[in-house]
N, C-alpha and C positions, 0 to 999 in steps of 0.2 A: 450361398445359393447351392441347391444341390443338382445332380449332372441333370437331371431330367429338366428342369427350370432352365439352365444352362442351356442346354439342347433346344429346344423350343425359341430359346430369346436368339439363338446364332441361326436356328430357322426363317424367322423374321425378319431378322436382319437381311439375310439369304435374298428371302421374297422381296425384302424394299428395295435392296441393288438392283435386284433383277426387273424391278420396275422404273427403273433410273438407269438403264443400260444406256440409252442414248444420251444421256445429261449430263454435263461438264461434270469435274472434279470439285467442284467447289460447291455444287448446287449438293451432289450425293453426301458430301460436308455437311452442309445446312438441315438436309432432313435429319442425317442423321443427329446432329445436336439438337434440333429440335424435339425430336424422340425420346432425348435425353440421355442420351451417353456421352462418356466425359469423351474428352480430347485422346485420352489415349487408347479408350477402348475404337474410337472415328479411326484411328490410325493404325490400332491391332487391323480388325475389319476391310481397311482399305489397300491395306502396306503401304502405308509411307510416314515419315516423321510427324511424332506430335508436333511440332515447328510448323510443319507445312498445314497442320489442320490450325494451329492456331494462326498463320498469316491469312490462310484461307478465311475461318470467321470473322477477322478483322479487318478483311478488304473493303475499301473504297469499295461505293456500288456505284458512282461515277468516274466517269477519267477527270470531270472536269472537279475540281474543287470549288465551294461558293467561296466570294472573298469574305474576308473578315471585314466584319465594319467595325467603322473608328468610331468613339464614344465623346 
């Protein structure tokens, strides 16, 4: 990629936080993978560990679990 591409795509990026300034850490996560950037580029972006953008994407969306059923 070259800087101008570069510059432009950390612009974006810019604009999408700054549109997600009020929204958990985990939601500003999800756009941003959904956008498609890997896990470490979510966590260059964010500063925080790829660890935490990967528990982030792999959280439960409820507290409660369904039970498993027996076969």
């Amino acid at each position: 990629m070259n800087a101008v591409e570069e510059r432009s795509e950390r612009l974006l990026v810019l604009l999408l936080l700054q549109s997600l300034k009020d929204a958990s850490l985990e939601d500003k996560v999800i756009q941003l993978n959904v956008a498609g950037f890997s896990n470490i580029e979510i966590a260059e972006f964010l500063q925080i560990s790829p660890e935490t953008v990967v528990t982030l994407l792999h959280k439960p969306k409820s507290p409660f679990k369904a039970p498993l059923r027996k076969k």
